[in-house]
Biotite code that builds the C-alpha atoms (Angstrom):
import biotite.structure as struc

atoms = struc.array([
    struc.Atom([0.000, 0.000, 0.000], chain_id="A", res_id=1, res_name="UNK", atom_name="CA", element="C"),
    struc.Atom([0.997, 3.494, -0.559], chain_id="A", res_id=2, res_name="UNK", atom_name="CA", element="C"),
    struc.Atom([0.764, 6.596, 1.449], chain_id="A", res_id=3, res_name="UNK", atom_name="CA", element="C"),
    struc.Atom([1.308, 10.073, 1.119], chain_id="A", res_id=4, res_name="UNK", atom_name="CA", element="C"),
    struc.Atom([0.985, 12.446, 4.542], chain_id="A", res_id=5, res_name="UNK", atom_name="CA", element="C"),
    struc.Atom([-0.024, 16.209, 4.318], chain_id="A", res_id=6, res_name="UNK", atom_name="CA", element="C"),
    struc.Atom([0.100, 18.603, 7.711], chain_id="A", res_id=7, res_name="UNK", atom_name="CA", element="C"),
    struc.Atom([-1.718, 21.307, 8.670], chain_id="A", res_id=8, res_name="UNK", atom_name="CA", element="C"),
    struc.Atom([-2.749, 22.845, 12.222], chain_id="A", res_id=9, res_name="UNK", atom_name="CA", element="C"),
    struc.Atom([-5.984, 24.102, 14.190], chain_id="A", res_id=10, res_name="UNK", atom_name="CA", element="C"),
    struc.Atom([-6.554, 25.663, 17.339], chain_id="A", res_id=11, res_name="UNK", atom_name="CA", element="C"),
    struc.Atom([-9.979, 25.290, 18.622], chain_id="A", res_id=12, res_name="UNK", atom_name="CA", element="C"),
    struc.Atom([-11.553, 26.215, 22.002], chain_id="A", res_id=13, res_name="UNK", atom_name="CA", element="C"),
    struc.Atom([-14.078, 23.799, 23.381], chain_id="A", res_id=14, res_name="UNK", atom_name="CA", element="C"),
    struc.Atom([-15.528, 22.302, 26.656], chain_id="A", res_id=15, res_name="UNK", atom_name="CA", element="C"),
    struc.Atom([-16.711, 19.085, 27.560], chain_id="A", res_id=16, res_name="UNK", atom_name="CA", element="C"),
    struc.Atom([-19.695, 17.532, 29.872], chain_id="A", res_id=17, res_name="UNK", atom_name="CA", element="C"),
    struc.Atom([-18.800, 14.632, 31.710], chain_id="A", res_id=18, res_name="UNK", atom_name="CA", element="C"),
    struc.Atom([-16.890, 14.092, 35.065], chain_id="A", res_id=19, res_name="UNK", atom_name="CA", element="C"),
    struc.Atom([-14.445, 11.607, 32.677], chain_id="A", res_id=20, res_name="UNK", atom_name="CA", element="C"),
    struc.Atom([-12.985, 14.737, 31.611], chain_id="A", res_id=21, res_name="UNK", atom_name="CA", element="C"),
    struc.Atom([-12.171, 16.313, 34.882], chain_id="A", res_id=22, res_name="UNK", atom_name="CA", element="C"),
    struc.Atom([-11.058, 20.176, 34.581], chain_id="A", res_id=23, res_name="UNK", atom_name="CA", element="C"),
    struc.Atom([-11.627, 19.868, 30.546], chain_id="A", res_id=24, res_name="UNK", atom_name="CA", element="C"),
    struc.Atom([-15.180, 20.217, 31.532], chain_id="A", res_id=25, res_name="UNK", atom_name="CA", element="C"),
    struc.Atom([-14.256, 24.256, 31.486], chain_id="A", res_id=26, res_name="UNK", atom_name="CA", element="C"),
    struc.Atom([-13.687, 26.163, 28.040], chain_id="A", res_id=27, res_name="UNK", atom_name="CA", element="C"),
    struc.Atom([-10.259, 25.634, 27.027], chain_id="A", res_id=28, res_name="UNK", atom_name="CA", element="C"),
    struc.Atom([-8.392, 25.823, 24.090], chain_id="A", res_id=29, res_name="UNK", atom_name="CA", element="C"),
    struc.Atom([-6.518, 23.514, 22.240], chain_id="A", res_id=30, res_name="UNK", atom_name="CA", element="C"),
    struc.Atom([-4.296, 23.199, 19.500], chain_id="A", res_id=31, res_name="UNK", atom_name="CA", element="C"),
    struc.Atom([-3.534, 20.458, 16.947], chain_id="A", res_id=32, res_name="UNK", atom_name="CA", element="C"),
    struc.Atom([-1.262, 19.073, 14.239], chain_id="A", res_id=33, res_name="UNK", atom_name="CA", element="C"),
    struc.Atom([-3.312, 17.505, 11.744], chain_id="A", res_id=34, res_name="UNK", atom_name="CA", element="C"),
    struc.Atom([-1.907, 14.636, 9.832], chain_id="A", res_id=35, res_name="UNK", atom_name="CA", element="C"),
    struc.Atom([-4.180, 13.702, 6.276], chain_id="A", res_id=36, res_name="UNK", atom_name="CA", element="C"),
    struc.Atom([-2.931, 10.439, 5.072], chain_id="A", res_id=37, res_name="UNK", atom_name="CA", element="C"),
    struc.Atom([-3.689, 9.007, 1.557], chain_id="A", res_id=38, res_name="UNK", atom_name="CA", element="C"),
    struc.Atom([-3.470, 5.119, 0.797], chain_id="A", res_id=39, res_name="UNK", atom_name="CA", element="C"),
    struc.Atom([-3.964, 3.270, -2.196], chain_id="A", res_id=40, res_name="UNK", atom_name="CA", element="C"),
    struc.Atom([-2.790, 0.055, -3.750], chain_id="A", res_id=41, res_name="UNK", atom_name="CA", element="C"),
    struc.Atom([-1.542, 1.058, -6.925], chain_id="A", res_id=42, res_name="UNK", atom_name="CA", element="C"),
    struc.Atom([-0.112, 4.218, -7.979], chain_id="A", res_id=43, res_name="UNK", atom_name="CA", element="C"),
    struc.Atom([-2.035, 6.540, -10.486], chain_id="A", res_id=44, res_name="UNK", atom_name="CA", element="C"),
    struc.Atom([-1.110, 7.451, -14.061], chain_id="A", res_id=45, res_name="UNK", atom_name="CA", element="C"),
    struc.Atom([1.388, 9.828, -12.863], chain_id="A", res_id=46, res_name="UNK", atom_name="CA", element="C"),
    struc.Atom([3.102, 7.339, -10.319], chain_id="A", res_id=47, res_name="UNK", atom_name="CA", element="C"),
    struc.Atom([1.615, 9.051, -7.310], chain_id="A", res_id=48, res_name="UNK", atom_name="CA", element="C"),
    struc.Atom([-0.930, 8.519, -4.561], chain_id="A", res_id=49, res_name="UNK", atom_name="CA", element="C"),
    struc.Atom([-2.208, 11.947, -4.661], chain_id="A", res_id=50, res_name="UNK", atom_name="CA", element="C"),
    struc.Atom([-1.329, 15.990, -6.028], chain_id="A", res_id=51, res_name="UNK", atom_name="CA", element="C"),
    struc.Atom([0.365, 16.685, -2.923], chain_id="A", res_id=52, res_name="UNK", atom_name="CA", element="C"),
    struc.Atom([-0.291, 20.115, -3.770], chain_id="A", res_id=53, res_name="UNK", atom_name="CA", element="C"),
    struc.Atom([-4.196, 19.869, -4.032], chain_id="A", res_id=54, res_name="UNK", atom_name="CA", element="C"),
    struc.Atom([-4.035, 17.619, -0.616], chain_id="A", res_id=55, res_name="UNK", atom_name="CA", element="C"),
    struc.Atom([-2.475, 19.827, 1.090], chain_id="A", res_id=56, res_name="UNK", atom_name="CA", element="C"),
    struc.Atom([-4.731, 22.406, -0.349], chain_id="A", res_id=57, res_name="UNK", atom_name="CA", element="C"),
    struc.Atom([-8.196, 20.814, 0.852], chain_id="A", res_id=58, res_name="UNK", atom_name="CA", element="C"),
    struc.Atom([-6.813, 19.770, 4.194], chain_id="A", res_id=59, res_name="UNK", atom_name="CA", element="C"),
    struc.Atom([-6.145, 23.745, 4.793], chain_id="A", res_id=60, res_name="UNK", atom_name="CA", element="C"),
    struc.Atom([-9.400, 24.396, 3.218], chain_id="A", res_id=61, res_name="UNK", atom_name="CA", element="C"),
    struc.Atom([-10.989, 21.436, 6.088], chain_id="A", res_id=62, res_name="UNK", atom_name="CA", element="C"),
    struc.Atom([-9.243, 22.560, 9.310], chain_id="A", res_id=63, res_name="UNK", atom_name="CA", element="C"),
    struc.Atom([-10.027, 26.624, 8.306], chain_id="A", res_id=64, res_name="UNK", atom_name="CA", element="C"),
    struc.Atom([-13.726, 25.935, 8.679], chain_id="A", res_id=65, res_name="UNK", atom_name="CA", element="C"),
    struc.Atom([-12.627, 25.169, 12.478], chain_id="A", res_id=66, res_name="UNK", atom_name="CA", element="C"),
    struc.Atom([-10.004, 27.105, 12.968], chain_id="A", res_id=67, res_name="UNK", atom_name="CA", element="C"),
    struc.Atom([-10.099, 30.055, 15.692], chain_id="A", res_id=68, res_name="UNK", atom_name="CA", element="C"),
    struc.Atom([-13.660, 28.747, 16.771], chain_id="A", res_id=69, res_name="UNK", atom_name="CA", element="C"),
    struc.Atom([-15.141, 28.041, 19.700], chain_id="A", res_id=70, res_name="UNK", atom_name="CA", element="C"),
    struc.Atom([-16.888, 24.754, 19.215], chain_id="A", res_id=71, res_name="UNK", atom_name="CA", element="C"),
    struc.Atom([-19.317, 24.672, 21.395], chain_id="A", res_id=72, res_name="UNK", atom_name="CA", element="C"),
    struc.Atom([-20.890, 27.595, 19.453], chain_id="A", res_id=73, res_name="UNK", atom_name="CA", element="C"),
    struc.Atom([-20.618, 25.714, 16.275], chain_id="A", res_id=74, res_name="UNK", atom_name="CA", element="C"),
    struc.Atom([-24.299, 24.846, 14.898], chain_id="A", res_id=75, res_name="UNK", atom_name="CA", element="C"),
    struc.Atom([-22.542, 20.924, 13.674], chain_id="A", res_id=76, res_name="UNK", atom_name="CA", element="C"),
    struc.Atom([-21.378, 20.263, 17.082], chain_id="A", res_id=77, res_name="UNK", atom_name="CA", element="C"),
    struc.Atom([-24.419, 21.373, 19.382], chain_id="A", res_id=78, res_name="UNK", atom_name="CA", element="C"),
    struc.Atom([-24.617, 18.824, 22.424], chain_id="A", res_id=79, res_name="UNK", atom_name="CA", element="C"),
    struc.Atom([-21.717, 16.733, 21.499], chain_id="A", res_id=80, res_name="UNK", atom_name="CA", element="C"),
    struc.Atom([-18.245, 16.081, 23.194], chain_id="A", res_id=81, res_name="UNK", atom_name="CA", element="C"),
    struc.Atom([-15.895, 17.264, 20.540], chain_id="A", res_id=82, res_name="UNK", atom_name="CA", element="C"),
    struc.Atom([-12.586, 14.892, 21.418], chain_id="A", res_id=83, res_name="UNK", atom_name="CA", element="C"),
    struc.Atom([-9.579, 14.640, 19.993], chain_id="A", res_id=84, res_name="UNK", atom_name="CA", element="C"),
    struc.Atom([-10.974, 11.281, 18.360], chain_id="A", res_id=85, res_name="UNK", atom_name="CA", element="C"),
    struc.Atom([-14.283, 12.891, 17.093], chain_id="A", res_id=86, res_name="UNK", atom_name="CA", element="C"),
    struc.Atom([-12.805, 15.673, 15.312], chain_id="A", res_id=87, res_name="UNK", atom_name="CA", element="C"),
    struc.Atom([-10.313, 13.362, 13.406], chain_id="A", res_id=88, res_name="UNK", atom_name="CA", element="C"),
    struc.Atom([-13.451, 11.916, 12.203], chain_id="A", res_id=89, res_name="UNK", atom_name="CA", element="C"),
    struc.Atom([-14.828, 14.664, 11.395], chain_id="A", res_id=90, res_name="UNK", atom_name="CA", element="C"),
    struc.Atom([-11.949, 16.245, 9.275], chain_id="A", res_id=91, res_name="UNK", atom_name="CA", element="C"),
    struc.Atom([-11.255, 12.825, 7.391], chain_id="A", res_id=92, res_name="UNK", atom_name="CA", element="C"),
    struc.Atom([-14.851, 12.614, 6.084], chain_id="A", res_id=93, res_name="UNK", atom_name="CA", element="C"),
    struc.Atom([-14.636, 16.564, 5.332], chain_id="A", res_id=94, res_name="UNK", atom_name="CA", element="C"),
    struc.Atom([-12.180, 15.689, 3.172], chain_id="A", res_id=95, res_name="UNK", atom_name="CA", element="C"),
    struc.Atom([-13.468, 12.393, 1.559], chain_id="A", res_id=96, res_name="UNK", atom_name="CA", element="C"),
    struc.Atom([-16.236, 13.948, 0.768], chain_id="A", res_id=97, res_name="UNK", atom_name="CA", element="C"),
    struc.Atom([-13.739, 16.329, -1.093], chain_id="A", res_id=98, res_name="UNK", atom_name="CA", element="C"),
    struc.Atom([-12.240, 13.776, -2.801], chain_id="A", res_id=99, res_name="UNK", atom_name="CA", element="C"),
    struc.Atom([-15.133, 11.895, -3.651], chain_id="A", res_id=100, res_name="UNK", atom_name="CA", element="C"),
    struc.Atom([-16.286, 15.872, -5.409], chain_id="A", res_id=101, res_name="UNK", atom_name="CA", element="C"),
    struc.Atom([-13.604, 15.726, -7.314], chain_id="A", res_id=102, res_name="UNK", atom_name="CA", element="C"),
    struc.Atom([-11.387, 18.407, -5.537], chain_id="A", res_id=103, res_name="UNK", atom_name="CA", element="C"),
    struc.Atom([-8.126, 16.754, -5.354], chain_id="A", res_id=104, res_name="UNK", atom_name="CA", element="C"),
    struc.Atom([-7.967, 15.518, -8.929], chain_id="A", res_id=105, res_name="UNK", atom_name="CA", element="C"),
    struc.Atom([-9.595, 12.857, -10.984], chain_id="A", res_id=106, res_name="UNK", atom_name="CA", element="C"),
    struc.Atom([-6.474, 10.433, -10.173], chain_id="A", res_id=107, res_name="UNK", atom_name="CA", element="C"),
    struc.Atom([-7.434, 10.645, -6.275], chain_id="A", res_id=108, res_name="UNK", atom_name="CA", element="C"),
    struc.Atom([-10.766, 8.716, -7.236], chain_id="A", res_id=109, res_name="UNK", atom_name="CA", element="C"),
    struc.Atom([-8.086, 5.538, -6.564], chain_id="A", res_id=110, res_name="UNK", atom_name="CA", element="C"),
    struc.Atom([-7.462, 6.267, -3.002], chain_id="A", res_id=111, res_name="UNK", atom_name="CA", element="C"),
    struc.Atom([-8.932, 3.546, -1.070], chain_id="A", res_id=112, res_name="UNK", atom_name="CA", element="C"),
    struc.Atom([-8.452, 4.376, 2.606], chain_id="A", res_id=113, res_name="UNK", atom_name="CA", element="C"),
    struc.Atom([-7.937, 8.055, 4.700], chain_id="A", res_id=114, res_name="UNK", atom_name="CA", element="C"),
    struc.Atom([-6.641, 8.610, 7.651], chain_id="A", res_id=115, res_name="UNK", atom_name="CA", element="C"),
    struc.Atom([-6.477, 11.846, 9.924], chain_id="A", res_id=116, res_name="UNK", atom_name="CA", element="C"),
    struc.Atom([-4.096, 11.961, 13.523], chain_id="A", res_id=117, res_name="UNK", atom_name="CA", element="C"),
    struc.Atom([-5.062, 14.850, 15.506], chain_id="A", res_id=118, res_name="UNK", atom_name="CA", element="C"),
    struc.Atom([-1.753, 15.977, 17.639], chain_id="A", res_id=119, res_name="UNK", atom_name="CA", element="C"),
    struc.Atom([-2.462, 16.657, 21.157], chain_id="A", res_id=120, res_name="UNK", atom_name="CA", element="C"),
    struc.Atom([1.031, 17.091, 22.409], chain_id="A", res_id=121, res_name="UNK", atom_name="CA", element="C"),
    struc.Atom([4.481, 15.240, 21.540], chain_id="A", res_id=122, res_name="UNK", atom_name="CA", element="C"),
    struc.Atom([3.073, 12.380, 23.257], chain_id="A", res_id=123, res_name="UNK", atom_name="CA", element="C"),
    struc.Atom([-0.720, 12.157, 22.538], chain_id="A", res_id=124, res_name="UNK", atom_name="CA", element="C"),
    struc.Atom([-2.790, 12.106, 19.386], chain_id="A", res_id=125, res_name="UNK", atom_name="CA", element="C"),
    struc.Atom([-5.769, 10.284, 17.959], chain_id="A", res_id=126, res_name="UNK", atom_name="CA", element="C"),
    struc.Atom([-6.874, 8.677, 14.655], chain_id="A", res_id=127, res_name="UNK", atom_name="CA", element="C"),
    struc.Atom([-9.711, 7.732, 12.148], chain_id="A", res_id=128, res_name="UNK", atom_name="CA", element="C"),
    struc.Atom([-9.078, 5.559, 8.995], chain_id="A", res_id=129, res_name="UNK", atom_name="CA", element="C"),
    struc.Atom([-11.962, 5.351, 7.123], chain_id="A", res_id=130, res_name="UNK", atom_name="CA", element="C"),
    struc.Atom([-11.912, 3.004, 3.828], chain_id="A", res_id=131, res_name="UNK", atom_name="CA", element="C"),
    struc.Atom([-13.343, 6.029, 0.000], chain_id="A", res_id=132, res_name="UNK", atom_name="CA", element="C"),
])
């Protein structure tokens, strides 16, 4: 399988309800590396997994939709406990549902699989793979 990774970052202020999450119960902000990664089995007619360029491109165009927002104000995420495992969802089926559009180039229609890590910190971060 090949892969190609693109990076971009987000900071986000959000709360939590739950006594699970202790003192992250209170607004807080956070900020995150954001890892897109791109499989497929075969390589296109170009010999690449994706336009680098273009992924790069629709990840920044992804993560600026929540970037600088409070979440909790956010319409999409009303009532739900946006963790560092929920938003990786959420920005890797943003951006299939880029791909699948079209946006990152005809030859990304032969990505098979996506995944998104979420950086906490140098020592914590979370992931979705979702199969295109």
């Amino acid at each position: 399988m090949f892969s190609v990774t693109v990076r971009d970052h987000i900071m986000i202020a959000h709360s939590f309800r739950g006594e699970v999450f202790g003192p992250a119960q209170r607004l807080h902000g956070a900020t995150f590396l954001v890892d897109a990664t791109f499989r497929r089995e075969q390589l296109d007619e170009d010999n690449i997994v994706v336009d680098i360029g273009l992924a790069t491109q629709e990840l920044g165009a992804v993560v600026s939709e929540l970037n600088y927002r409070n979440l909790d104000n956010e319409p999409d995420f009303a009532g739900v406990n946006t963790s560092t495992e929920f938003l990786a969802k959420v920005i890797a089926d943003r951006l299939a549902e880029r791909i699948h559009k079209g946006a990152l180039g005809e030859g990304a229609r032969g990505i098979a699989a996506l995944s998104v890590s979420l950086h906490e910190s140098h020592v914590a971060w979370a992931s979705y793979e979702r199969a295109l």
